[in-house]
Each structure stands twice: as structure tokens, then as C-alpha cells.
C-alpha positions in Angstrom: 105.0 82.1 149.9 104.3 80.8 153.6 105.5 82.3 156.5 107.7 79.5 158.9 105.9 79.4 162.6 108.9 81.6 164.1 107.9 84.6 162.2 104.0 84.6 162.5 105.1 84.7 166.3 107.4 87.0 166.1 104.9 89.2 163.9 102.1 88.5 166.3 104.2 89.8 169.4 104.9 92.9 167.6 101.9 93.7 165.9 100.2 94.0 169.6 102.9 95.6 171.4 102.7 98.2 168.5 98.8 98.1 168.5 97.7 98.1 172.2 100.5 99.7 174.4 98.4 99.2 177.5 99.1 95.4 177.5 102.0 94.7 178.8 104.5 91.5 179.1 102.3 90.0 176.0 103.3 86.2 174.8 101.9 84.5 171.9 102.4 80.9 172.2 100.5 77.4 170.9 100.4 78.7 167.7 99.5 76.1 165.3 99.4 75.9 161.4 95.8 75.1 160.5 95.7 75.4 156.9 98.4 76.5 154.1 96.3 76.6 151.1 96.3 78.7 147.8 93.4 80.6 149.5 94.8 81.9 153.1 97.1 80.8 155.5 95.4 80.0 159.0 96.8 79.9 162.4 95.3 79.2 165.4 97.5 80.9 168.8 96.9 82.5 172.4 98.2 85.4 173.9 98.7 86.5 177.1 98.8 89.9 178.2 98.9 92.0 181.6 96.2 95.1 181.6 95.3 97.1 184.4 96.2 94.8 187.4 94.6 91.6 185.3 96.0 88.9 183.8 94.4 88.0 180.6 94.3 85.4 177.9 92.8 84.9 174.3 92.4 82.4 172.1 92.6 83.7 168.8 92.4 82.5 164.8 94.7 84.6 162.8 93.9 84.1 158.6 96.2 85.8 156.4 95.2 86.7 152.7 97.6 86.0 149.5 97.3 87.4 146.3 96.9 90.9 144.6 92.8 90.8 145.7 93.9 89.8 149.2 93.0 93.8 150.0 89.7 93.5 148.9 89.4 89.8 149.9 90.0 90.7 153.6 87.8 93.7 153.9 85.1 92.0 152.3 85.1 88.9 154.4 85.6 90.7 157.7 82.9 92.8 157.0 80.4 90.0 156.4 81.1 88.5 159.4 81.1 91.3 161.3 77.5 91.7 160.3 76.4 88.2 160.5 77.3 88.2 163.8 75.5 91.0 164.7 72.5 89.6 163.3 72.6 86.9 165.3 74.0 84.4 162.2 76.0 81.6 163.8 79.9 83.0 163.2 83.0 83.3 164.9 83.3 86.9 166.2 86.0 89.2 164.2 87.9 91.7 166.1 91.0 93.2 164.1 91.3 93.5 160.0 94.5 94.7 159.6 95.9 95.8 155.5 98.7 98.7 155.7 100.4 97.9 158.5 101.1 94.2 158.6 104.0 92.1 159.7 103.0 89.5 156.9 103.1 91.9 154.3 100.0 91.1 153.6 96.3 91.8 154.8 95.2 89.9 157.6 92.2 89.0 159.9 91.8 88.0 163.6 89.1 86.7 165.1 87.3 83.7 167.9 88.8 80.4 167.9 85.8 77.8 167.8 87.7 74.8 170.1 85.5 71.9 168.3 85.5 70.0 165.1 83.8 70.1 161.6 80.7 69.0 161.5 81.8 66.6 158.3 83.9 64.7 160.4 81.0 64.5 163.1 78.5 63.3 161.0 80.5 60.6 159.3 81.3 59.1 162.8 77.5 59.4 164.1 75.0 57.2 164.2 72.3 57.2 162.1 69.8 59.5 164.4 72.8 61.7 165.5 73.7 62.0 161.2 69.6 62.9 161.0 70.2 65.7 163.7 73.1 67.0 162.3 72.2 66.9 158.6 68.2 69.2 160.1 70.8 71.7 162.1 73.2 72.0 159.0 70.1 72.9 156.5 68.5 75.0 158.7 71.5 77.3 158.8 71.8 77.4 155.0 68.0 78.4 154.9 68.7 80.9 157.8 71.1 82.5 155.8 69.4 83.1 152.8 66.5 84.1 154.7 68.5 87.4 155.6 68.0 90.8 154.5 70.8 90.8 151.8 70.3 95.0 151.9 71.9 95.3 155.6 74.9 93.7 154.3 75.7 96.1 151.0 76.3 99.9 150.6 74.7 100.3 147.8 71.5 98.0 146.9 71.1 99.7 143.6 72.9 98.1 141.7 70.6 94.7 142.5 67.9 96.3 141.8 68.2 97.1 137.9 65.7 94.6 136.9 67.9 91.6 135.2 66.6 88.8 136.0 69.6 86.7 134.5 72.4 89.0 135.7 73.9 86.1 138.0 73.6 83.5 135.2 75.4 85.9 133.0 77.8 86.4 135.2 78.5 83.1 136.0 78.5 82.0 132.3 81.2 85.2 132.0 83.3 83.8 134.6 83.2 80.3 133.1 84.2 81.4 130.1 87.3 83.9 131.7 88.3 80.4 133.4 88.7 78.3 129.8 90.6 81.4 128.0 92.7 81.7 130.9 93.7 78.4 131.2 93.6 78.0 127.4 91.9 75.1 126.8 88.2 74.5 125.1 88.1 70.5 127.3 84.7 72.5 128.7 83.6 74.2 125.5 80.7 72.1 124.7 79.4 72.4 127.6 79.4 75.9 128.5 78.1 76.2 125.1 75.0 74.2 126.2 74.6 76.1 129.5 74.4 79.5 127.3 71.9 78.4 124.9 69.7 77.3 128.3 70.5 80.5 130.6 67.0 82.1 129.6 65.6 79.7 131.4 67.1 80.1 134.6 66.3 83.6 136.4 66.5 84.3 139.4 64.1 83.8 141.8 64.4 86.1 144.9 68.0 87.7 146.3 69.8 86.4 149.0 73.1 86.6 151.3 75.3 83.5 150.1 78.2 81.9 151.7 79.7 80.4 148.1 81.1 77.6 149.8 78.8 75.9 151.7 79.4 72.4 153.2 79.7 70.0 156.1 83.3 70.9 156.7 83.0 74.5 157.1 80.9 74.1 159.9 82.3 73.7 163.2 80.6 72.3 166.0 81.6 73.4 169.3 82.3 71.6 172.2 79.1 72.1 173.7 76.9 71.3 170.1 76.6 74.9 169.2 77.3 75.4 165.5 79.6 78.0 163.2 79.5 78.8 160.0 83.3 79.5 158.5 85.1 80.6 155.8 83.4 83.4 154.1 85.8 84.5 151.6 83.2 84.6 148.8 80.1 85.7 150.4 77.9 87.6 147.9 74.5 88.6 147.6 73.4 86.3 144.1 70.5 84.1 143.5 70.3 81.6 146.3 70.2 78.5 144.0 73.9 79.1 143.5 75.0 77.8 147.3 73.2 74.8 146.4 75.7 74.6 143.2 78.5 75.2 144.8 77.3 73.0 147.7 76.3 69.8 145.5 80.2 70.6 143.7 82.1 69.6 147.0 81.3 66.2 147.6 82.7 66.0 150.8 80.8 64.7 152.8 77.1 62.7 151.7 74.1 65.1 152.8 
């Protein structure tokens, strides 16, 4: 269930009164509904706060997590980006995961607003050398990211390392299959059938850090041209081949 605008200010106001006593007269206001999905809810607001003898204001991206993984969900995604942008990976910067003590009753994340506009939209209103531009700066990043050292970004590298080279087709298949007996119908059957009698011929080829959801329109461009990657909620380390899957899936935009 979504929250109404009234009470994610009201729950905003709170949380940083209770959270940072030394800013004082705080307002939260131009808070705006960006997206009310199945996956998060996603505000954008600014707050205003007094600190020292300074007057200071933020603009801020506030993405709430639903569901009984939202825990897990949250952590995992504010972690990622918290290292990507360390590394020097393109992403709006994270500053507060909060999961026990939220005014949403549920886990959320703030972080940078990005004041620009997808990259999707961009490109589909560009000429054709701007598209060309566009379309190089958008593939370098993918190739950039999977070009990372996947081991910075886990605890525990291990458990990549056991020498199954089909692991991330198995799992896949796995979760494919989870999908049709949940949803109790065999429309996909055949198919999944043929994937499994071809998975030995797809290992993997080489590790990598991938976003899982990888398109034009969770890029944003910035208003001066600098790019950001978004929307990390199912960053993994898998074979790199699979962020070209779920990339060619979207059909959003025409790369």
C-alpha cells in the first residue's frame, strides 16, 4: 500500500528531527511522487535545515522498499551503490539506509537527486549523430561495469569460486521454473524444456558486477551531459551475458 504525499512529509520531517538534532527549523517541501510501482515507491523532495549559523538545503531522492525481501532488498542495493561510487562508477551518491526505525514501516534509502532526464527519452528526440553519441556513452558504461572487480563488491568470494561453470544457467533455469509453478501454468513449458536440454552449452565465460536491469531509461543524463546509472535493486555478481538478456528483454528504447 502507498503512502499519500502528506505522510511521506510528515515522516521525512520527523525522521531528521529524530536523526540529526543539530539541524534545526528543518522543512521538507517539493516533494514529488516519481514512481509508485510494485517494486519501490520513489520520491523526489528538499529540505531545508539551519546548522551551526548556516542555512542549508538538499535535494534529496527518497526510495522506499515493499515486500517481505524489502530488508534485504535495501541493504543490498545501498551497498552496491555505495561502492560503485567509490569506485568511481557513474551513480547517484547514497547517504542514509534506514530499516528498524522507519516512519514508512518499511526499509528505506536516501540518496543525490540527478536534476536531468533519461537518456531513453534523449536519444529518441536526437538527431542522428547526437543518438550515435549517446548510444557509444551508454555502452561504454555497461562494458565499464563489467569490467569491475566483482570481488570488492562481495564478503565472501568463495562461494563464486567452486568451479561450476553453469551455476548461473542453473540458476536461472531454477528460477524459471519457480516462476511457472508459482503462477501455475505450463503456457512456457516447452520452452523452458528446450532451454534445459541446451544449458551445457552455455557456461559462463568470465564473472562480473551486473546491474540486472540495464537500459536507456535508467540512465539519467544530467543537465550538464554527465551520465548515471539507476536502479540497482538486482545487482549481482553472474555471468555478464545475462545484462545483455535482460537488456535485449526491455524493448524500450531501440539501441
Amino acid at each position: 500500500m502507498s503512502h499519500t504525499e502528506n505522510e511521506i512529509q510528515i515522516g521525512l520531517l520527523s525522521f531528521y528531527e529524530r536523526k540529526f538534532p543539530s539541524r534545526k527549523n528543518a522543512q521538507v517541501y517539493s516533494l514529488t511522487k516519481i514512481t509508485d510501482g510494485w517494486e519501490n515507491e520513489v520520491y523526489s523532495f528538499t529540505i531545508e535545515y539551519e546548522e551551526t549559523t548556516e542555512r542549508k538545503c538538499e535535494e534529496l531522492i527518497l526510495r522506499i522498499y515493499p515486500g517481505n525481501d524489502a530488508p534485504q532488498k535495501s541493504v543490498r542495493e545501498f551497498n552496491a551503490m555505495k561502492k560503485l561510487h567509490e569506485v568511481g562508477f557513474p551513480v547517484p551518491e547514497v547517504f542514509l539506509l534506514e530499516l528498524d526505525n522507519s516512519p514508512f514501516s518499511k526499509p528505506f534509502v536516501i540518496m543525490e537527486k540527478i536534476n536531468g532526464r533519461p537518456m531513453g527519452t534523449v536519444i529518441d528526440e536526437s538527431s542522428d549523430k547526437k543518438k550515435k553519441e549517446l548510444i557509444t556513452l551508454f555502452c561504454k558504461m555497461f562494458v565499464d561495469l563489467h569490467t569491475l572487480n566483482w570481488r570488492t563488491f562481495v564478503p565472501d568470494t568463495s562461494i563464486y569460486e567452486i568451479g561450476n561453470e553453469y551455476m548461473f544457467i542453473n540458476r536461472w533455469l531454477a528460477q524459471a521454473q519457480r516462476y511457472m509453478d508459482d503462477f501455475q501454468t505450463n503456457e512456457f513449458a516447452l520452452a523452458l524444456d528446450w532451454l534445459k536440454e541446451r544449458s551445457l552449452d552455455v557456461p559462463y565465460e568470465r564473472l562480473s558486477m551486473t546491474h540486472g536491469d540495464y537500459h536507456p531509461y535508467n540512465v539519467l543524463l544530467r543537465n550538464d551531459g554527465a551520465a548515471f546509472v539507476i536502479d540497482w535493486g538486482n545487482i549481482e555478481v553472474a555471468d555478464f551475458r545475462s545484462d545483455l538478456l535482460q537488456m535485449s528483454r526491455t524493448g524500450k528504447t531501440e539501441i
